[in-house]
N, CA, C, O and CB atoms as a CASP TS submission, in Angstrom:
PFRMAT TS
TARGET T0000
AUTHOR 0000-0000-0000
METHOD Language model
MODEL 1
PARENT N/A
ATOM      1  N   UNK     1       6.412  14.801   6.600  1.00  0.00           N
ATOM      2  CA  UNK     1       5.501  13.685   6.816  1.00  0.00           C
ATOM      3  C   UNK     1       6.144  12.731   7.828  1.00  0.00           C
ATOM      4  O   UNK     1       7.350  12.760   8.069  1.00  0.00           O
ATOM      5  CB  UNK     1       5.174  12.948   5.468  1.00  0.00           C
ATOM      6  N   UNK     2       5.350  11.949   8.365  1.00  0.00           N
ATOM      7  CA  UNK     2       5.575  11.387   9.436  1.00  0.00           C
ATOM      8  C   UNK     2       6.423   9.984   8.787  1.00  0.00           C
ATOM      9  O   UNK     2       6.052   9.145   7.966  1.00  0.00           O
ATOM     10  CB  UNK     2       4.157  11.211  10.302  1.00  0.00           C
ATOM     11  N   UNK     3       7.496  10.115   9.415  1.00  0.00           N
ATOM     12  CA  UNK     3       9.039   8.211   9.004  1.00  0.00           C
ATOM     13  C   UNK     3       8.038   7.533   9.030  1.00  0.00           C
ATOM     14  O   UNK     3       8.339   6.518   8.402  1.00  0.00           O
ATOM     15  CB  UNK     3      10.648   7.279  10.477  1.00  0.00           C
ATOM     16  N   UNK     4       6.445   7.408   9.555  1.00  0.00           N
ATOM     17  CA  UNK     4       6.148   6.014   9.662  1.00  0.00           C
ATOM     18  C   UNK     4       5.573   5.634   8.572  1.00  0.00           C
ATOM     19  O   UNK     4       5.559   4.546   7.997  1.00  0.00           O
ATOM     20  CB  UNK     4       5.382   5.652  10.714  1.00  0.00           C
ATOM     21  N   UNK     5       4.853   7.152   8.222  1.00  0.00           N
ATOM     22  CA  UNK     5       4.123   6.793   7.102  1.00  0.00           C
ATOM     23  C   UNK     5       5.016   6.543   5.925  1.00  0.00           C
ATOM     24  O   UNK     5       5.034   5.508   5.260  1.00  0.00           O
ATOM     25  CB  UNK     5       3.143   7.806   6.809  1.00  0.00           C
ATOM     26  N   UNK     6       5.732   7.579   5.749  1.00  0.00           N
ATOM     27  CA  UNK     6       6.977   7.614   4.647  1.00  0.00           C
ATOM     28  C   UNK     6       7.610   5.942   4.382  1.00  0.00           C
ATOM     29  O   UNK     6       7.956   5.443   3.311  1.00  0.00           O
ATOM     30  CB  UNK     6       8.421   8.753   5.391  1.00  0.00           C
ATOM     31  N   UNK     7       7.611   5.336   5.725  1.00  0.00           N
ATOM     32  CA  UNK     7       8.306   3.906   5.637  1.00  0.00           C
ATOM     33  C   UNK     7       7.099   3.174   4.678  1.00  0.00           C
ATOM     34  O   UNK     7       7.321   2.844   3.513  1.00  0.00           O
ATOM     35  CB  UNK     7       8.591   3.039   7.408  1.00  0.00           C
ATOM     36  N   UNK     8       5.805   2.976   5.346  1.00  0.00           N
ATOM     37  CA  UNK     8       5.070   2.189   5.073  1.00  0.00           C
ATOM     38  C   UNK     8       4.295   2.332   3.813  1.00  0.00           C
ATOM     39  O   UNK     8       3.597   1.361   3.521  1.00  0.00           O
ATOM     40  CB  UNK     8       4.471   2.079   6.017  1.00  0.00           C
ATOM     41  N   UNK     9       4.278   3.370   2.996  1.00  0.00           N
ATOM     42  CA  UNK     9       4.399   4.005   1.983  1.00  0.00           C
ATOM     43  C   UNK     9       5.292   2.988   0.898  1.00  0.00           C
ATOM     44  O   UNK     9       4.848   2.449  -0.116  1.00  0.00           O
ATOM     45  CB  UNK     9       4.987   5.365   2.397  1.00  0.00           C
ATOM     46  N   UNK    10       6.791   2.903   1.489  1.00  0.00           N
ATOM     47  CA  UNK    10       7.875   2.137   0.775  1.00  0.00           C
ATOM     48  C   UNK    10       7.568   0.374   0.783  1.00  0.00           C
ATOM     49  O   UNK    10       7.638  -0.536  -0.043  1.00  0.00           O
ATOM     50  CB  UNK    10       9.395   2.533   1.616  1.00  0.00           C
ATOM     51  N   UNK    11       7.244   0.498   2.037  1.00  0.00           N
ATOM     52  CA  UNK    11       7.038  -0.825   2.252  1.00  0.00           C
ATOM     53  C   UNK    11       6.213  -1.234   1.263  1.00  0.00           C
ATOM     54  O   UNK    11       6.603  -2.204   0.614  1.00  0.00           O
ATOM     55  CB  UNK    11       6.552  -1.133   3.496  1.00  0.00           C
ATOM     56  N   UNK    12       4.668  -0.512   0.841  1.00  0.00           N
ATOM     57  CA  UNK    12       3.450  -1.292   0.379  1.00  0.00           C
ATOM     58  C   UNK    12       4.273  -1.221  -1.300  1.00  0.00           C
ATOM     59  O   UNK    12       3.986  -2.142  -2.065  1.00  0.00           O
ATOM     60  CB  UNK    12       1.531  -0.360   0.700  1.00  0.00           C
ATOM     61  N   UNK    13       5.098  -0.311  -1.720  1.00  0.00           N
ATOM     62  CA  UNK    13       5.785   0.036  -3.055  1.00  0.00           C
ATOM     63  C   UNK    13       6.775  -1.209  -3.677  1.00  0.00           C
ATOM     64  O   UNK    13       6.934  -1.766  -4.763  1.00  0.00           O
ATOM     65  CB  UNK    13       6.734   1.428  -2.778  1.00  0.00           C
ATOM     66  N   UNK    14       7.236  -1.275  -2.550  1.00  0.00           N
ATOM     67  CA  UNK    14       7.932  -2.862  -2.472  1.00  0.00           C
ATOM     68  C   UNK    14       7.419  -4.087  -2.394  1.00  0.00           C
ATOM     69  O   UNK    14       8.001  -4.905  -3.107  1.00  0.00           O
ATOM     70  CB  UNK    14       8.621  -3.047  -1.499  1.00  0.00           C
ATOM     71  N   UNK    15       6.822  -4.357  -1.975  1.00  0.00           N
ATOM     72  CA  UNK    15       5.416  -5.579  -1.689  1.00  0.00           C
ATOM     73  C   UNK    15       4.984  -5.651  -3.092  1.00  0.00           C
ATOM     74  O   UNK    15       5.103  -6.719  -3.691  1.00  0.00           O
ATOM     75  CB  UNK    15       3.840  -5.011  -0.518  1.00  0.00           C
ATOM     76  N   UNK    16       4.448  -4.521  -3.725  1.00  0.00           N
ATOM     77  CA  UNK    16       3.843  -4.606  -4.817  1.00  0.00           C
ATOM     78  C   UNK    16       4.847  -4.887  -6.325  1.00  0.00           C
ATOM     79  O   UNK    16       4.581  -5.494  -7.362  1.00  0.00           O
ATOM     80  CB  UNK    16       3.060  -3.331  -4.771  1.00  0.00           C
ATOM     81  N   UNK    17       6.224  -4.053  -5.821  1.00  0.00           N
ATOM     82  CA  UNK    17       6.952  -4.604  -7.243  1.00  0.00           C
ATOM     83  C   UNK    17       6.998  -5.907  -7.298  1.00  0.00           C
ATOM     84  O   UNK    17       6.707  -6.570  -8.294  1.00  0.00           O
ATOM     85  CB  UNK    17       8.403  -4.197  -7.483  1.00  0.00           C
ATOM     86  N   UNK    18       7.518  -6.520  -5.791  1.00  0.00           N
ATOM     87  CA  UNK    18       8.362  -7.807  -5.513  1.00  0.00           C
ATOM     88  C   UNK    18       6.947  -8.771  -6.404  1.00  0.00           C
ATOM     89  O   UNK    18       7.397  -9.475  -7.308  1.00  0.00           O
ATOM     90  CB  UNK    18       8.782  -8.225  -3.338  1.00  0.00           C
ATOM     91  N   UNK    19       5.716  -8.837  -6.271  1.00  0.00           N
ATOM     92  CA  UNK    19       4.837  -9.410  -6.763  1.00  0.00           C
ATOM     93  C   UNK    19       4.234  -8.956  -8.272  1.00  0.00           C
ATOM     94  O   UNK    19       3.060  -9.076  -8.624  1.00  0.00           O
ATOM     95  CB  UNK    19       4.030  -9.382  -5.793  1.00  0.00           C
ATOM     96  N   UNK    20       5.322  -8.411  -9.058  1.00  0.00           N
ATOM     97  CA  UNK    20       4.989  -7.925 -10.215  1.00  0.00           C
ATOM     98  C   UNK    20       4.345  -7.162 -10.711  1.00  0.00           C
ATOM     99  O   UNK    20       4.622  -6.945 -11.890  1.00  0.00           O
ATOM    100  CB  UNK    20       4.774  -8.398 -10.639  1.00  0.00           C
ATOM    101  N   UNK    21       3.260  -6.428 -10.140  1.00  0.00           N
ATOM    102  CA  UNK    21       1.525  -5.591  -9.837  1.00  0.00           C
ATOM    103  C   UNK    21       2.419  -4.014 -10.650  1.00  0.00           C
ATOM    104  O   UNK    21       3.585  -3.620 -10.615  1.00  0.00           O
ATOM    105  CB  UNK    21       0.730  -5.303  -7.194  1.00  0.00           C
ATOM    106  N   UNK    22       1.304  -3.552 -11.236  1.00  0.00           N
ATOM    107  CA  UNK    22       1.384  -2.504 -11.083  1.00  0.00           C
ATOM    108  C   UNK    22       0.779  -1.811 -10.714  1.00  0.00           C
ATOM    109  O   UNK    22      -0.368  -2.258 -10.683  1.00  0.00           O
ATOM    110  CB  UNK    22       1.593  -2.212 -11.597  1.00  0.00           C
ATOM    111  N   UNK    23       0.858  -0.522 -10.239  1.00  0.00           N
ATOM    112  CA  UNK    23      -0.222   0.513  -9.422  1.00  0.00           C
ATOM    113  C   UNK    23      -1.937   0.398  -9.720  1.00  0.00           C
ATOM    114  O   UNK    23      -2.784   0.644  -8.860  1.00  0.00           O
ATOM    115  CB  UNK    23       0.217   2.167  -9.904  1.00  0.00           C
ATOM    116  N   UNK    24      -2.209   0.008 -10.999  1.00  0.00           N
ATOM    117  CA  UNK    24      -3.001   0.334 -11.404  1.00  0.00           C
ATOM    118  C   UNK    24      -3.813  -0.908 -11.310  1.00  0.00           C
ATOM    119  O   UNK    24      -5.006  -0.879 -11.006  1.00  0.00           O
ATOM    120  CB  UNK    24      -2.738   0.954 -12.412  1.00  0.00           C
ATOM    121  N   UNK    25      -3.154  -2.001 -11.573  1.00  0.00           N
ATOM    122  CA  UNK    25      -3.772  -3.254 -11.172  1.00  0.00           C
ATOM    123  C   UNK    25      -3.843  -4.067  -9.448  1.00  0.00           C
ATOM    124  O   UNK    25      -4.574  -4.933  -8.968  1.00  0.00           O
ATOM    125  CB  UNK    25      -3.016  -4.131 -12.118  1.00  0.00           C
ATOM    126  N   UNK    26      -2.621  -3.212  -8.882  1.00  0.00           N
ATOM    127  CA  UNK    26      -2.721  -3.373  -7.165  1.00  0.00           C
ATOM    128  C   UNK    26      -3.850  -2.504  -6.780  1.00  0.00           C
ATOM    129  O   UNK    26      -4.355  -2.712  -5.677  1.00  0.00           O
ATOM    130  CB  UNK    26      -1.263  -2.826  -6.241  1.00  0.00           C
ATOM    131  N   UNK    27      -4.342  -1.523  -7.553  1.00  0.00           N
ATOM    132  CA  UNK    27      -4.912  -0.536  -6.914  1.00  0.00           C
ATOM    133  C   UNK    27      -6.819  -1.316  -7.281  1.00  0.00           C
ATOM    134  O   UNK    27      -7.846  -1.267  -6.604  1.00  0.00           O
ATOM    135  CB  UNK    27      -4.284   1.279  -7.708  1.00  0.00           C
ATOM    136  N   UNK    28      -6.523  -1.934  -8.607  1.00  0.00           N
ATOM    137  CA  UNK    28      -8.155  -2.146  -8.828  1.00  0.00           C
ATOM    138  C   UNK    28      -8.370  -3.707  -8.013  1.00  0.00           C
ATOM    139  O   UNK    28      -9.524  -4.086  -7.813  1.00  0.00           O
ATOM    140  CB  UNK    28      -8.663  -2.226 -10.851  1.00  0.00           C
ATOM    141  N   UNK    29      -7.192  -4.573  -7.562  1.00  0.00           N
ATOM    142  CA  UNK    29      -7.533  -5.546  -6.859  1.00  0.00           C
ATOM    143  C   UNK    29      -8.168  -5.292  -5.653  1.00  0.00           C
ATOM    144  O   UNK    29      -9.299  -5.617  -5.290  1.00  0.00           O
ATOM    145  CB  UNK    29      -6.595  -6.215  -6.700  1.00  0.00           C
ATOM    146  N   UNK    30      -7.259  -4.640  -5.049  1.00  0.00           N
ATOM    147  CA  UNK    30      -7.860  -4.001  -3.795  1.00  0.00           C
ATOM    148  C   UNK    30      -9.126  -3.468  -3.451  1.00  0.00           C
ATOM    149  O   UNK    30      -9.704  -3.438  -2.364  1.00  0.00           O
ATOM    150  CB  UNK    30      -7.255  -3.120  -3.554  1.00  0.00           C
ATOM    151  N   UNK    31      -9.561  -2.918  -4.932  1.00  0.00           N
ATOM    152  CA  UNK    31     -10.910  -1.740  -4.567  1.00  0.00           C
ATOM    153  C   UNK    31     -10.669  -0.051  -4.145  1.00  0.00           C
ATOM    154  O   UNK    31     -11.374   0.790  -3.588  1.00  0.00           O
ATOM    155  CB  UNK    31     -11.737  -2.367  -3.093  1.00  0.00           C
ATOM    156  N   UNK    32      -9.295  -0.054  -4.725  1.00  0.00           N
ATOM    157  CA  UNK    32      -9.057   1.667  -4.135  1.00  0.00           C
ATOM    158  C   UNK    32      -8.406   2.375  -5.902  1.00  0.00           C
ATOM    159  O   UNK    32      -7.739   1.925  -6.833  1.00  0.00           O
ATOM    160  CB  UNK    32      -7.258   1.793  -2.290  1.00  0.00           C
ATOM    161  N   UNK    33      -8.944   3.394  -5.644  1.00  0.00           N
ATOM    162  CA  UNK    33      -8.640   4.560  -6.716  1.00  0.00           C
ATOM    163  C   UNK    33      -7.262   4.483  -6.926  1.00  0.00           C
ATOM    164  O   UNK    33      -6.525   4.658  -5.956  1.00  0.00           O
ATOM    165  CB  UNK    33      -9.021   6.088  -6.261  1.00  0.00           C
ATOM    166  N   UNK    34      -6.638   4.179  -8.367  1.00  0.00           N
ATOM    167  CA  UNK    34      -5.061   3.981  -8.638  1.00  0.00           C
ATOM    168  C   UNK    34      -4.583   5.521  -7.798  1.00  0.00           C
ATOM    169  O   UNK    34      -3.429   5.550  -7.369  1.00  0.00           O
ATOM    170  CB  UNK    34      -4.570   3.885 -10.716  1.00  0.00           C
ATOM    171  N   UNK    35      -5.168   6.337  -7.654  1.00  0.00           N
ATOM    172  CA  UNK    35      -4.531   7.966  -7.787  1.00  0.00           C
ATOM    173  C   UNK    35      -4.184   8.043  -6.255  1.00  0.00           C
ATOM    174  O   UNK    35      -3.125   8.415  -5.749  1.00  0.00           O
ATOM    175  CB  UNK    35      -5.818   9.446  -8.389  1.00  0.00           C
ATOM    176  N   UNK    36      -5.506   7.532  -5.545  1.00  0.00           N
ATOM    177  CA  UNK    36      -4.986   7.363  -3.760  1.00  0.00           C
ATOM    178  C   UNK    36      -3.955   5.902  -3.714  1.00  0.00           C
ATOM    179  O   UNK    36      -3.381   5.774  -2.632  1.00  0.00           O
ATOM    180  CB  UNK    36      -6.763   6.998  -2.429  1.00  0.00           C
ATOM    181  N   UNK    37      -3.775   5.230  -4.347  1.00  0.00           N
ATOM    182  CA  UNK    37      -2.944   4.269  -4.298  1.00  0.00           C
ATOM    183  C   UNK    37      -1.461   4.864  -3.960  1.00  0.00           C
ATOM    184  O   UNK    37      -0.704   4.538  -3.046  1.00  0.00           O
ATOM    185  CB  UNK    37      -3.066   3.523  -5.573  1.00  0.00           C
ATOM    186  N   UNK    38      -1.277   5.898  -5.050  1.00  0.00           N
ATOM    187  CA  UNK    38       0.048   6.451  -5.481  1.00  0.00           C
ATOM    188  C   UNK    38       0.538   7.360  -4.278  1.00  0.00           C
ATOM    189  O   UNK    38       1.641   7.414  -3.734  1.00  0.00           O
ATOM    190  CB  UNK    38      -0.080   7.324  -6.920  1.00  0.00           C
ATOM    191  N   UNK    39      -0.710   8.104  -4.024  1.00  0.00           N
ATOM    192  CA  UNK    39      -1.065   8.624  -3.245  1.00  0.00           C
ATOM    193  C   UNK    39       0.055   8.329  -1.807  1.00  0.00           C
ATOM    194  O   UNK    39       0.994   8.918  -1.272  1.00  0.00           O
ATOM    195  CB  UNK    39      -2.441   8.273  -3.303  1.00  0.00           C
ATOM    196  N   UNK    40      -0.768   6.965  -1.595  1.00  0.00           N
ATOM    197  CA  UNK    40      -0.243   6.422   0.001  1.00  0.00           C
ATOM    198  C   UNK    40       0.973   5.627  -0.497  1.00  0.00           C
ATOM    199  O   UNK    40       1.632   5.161   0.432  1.00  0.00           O
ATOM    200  CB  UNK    40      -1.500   5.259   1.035  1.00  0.00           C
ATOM    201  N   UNK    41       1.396   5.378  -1.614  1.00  0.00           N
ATOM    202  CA  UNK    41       2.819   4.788  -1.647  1.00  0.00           C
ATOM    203  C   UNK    41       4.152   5.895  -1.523  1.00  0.00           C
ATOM    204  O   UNK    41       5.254   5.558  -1.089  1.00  0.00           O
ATOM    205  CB  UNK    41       2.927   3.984  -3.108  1.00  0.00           C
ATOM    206  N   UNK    42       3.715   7.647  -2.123  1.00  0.00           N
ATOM    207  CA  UNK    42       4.570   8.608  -2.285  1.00  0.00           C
ATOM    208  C   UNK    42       4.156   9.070  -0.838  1.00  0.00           C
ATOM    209  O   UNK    42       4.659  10.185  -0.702  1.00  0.00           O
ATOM    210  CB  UNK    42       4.425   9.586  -3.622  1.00  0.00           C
ATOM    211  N   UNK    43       3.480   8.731   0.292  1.00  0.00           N
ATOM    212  CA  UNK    43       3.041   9.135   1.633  1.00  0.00           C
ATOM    213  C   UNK    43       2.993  10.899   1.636  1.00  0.00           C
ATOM    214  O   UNK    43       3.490  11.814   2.293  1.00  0.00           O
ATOM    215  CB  UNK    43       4.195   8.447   2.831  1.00  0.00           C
ATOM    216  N   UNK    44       1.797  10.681   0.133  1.00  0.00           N
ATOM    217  CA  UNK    44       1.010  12.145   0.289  1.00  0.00           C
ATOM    218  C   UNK    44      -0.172  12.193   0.969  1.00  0.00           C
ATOM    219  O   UNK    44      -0.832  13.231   0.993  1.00  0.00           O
ATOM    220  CB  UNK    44       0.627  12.746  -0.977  1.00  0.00           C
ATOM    221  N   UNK    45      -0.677  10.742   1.777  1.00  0.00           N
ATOM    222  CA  UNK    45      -1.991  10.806   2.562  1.00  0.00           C
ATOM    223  C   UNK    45      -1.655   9.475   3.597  1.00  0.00           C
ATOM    224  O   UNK    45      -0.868   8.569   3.320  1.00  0.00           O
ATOM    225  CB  UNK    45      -3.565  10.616   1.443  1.00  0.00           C
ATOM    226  N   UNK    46      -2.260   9.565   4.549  1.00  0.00           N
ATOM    227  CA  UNK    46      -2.862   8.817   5.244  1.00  0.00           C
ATOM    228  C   UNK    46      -3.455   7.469   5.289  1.00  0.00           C
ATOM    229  O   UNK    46      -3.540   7.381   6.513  1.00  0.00           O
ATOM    230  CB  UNK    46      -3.410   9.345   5.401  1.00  0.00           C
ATOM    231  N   UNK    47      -3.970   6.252   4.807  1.00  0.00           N
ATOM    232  CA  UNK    47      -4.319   5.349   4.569  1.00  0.00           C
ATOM    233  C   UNK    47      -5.149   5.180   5.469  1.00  0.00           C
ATOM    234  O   UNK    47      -4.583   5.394   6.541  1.00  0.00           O
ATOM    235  CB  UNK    47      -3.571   4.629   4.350  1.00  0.00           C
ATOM    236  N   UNK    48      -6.410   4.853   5.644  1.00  0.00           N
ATOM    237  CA  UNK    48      -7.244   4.419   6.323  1.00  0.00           C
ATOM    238  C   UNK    48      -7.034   3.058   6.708  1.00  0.00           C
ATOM    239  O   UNK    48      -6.403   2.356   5.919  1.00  0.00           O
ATOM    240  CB  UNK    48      -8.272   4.638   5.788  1.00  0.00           C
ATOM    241  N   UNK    49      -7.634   2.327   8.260  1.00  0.00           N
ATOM    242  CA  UNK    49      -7.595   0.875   8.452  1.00  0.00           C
ATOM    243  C   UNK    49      -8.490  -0.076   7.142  1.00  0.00           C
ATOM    244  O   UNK    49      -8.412  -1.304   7.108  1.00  0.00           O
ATOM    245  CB  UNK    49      -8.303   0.634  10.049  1.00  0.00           C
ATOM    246  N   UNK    50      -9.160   0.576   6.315  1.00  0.00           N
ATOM    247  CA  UNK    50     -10.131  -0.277   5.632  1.00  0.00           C
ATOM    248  C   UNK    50      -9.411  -0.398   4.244  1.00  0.00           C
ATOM    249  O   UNK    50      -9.338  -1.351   3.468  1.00  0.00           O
ATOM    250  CB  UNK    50     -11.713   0.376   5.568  1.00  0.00           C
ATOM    251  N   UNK    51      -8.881   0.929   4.178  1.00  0.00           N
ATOM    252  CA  UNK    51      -7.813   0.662   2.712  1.00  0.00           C
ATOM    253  C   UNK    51      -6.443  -0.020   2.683  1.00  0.00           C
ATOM    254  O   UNK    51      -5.767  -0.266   1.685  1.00  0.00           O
ATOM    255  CB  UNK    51      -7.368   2.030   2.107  1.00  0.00           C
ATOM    256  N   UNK    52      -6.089  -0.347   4.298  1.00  0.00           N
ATOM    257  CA  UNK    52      -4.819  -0.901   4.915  1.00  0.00           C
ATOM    258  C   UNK    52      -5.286  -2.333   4.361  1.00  0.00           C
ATOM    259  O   UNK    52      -4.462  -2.937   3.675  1.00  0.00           O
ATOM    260  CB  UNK    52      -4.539  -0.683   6.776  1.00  0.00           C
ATOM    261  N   UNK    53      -6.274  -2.808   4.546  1.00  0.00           N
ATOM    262  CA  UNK    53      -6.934  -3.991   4.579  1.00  0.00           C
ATOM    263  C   UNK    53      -7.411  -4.283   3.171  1.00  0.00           C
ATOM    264  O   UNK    53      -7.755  -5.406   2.803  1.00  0.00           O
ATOM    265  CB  UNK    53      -8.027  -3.953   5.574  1.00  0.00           C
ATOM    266  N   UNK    54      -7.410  -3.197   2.405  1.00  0.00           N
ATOM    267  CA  UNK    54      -7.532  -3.565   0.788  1.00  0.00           C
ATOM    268  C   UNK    54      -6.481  -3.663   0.123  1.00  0.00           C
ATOM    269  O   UNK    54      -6.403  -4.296  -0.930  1.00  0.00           O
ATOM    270  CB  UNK    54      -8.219  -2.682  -0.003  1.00  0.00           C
ATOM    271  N   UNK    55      -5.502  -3.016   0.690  1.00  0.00           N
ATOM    272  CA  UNK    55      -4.009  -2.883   0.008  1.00  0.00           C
ATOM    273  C   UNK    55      -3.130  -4.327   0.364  1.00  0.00           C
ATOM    274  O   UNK    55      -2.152  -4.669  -0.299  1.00  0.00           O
ATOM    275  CB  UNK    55      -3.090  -1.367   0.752  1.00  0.00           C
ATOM    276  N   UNK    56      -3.612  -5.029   1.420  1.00  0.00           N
ATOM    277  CA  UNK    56      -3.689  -6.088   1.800  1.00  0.00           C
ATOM    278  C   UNK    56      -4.150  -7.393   0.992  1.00  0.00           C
ATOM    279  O   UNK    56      -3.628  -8.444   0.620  1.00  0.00           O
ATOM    280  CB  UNK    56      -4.272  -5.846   2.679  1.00  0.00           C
ATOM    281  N   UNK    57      -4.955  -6.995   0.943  1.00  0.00           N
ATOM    282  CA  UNK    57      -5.759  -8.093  -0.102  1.00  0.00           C
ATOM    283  C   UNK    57      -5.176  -8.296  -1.707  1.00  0.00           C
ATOM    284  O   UNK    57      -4.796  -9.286  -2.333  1.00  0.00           O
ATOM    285  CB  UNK    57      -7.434  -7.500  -0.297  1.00  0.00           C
ATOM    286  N   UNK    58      -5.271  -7.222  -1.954  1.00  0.00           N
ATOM    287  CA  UNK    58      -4.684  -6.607  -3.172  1.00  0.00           C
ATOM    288  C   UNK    58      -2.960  -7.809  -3.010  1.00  0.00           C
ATOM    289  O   UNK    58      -2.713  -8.861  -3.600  1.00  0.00           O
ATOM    290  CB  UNK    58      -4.487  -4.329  -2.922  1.00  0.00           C
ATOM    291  N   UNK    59      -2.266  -7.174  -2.164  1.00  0.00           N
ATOM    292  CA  UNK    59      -0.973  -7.612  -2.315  1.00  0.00           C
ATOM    293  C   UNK    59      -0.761  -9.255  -1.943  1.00  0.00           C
ATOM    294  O   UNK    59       0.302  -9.823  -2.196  1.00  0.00           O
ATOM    295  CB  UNK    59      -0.114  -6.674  -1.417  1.00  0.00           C
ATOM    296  N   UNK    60      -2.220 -10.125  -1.141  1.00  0.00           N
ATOM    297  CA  UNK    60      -1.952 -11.281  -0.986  1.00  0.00           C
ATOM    298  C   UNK    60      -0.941 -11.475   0.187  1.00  0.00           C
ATOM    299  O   UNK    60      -0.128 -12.394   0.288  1.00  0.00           O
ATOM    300  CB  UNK    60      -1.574 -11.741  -2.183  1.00  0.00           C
ATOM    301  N   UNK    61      -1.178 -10.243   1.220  1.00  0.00           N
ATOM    302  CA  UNK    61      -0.306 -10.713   2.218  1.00  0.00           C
ATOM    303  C   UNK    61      -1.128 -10.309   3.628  1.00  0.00           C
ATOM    304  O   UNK    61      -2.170  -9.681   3.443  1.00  0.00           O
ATOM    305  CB  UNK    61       1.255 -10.003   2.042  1.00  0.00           C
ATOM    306  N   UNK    62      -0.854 -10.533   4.669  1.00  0.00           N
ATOM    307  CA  UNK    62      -1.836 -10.031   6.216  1.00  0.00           C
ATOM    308  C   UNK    62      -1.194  -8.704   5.925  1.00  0.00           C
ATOM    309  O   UNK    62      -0.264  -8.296   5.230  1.00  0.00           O
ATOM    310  CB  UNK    62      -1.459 -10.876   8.198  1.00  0.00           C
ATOM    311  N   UNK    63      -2.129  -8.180   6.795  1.00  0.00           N
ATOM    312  CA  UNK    63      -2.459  -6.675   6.936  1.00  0.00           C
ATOM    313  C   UNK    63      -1.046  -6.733   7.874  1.00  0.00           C
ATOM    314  O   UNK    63      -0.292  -5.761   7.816  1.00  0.00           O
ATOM    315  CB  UNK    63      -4.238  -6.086   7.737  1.00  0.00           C
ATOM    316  N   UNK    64      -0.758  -7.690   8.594  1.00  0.00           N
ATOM    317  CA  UNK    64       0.699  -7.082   9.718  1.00  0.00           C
ATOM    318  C   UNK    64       2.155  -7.059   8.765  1.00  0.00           C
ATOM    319  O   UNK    64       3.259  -6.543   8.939  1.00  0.00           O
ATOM    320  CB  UNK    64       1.091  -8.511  11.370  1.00  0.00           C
ATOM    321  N   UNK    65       1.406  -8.096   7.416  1.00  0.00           N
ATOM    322  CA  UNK    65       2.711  -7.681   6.593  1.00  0.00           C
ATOM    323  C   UNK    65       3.280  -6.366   6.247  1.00  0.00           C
ATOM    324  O   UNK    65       4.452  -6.096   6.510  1.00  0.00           O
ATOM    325  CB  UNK    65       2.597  -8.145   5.451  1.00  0.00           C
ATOM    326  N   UNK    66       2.300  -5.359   5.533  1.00  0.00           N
ATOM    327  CA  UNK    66       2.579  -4.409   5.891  1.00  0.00           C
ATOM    328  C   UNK    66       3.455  -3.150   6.967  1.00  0.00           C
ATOM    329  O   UNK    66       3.979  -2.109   6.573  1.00  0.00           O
ATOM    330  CB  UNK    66       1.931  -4.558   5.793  1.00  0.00           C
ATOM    331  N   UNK    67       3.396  -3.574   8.119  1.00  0.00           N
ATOM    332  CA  UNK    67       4.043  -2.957   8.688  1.00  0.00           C
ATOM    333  C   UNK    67       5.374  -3.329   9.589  1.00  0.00           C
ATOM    334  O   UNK    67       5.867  -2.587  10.438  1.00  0.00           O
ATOM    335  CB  UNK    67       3.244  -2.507   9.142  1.00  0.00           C
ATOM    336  N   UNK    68       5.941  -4.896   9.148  1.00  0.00           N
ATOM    337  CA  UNK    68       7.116  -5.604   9.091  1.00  0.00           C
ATOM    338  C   UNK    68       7.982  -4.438   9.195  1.00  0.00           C
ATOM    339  O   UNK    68       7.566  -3.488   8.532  1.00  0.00           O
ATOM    340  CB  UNK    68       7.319  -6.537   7.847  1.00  0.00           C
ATOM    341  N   UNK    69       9.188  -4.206   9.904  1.00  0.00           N
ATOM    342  CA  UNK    69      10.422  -3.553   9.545  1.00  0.00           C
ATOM    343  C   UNK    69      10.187  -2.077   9.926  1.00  0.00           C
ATOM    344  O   UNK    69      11.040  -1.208   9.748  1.00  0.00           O
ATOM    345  CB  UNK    69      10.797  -3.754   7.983  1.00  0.00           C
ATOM    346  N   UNK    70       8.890  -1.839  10.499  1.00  0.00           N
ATOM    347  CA  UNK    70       8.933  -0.125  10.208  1.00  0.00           C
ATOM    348  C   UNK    70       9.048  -0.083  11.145  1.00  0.00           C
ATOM    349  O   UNK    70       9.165   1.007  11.705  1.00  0.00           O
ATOM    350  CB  UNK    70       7.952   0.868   9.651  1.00  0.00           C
TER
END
């Protein structure tokens, strides 16, 4: 899989501990299926710009937070 995704994967995994969340409750803030949640944190898929932007919401940070450091 692609370092970028693999990073950003870690990144959104981290974001979400650092704010206490768990998968299941980052995943229903957002509006995305806990299973694709896990999904794009273990960077077994792809993330779409619209779920970038829910995972976003979800975590209470800009969408460029996300990709800080990668």
């Amino acid at each position: 899989m692609d370092r970028t995704i693999t990073r950003l994967g870690a990144r959104i995994r981290s974001i979400r501990e650092e704010k206490g969340l768990s998968r299941e409750e980052a995943a229903h803030r957002g509006g995305i299926h806990a299973t694709h949640w896990s999904a794009i944190e273990l960077s077994n898929t792809n993330a779409t710009v619209a779920t970038l932007v829910g995972i976003a919401e979800a975590l209470d940070v800009r969408l460029e937070d996300l990709f800080k450091g990668l």
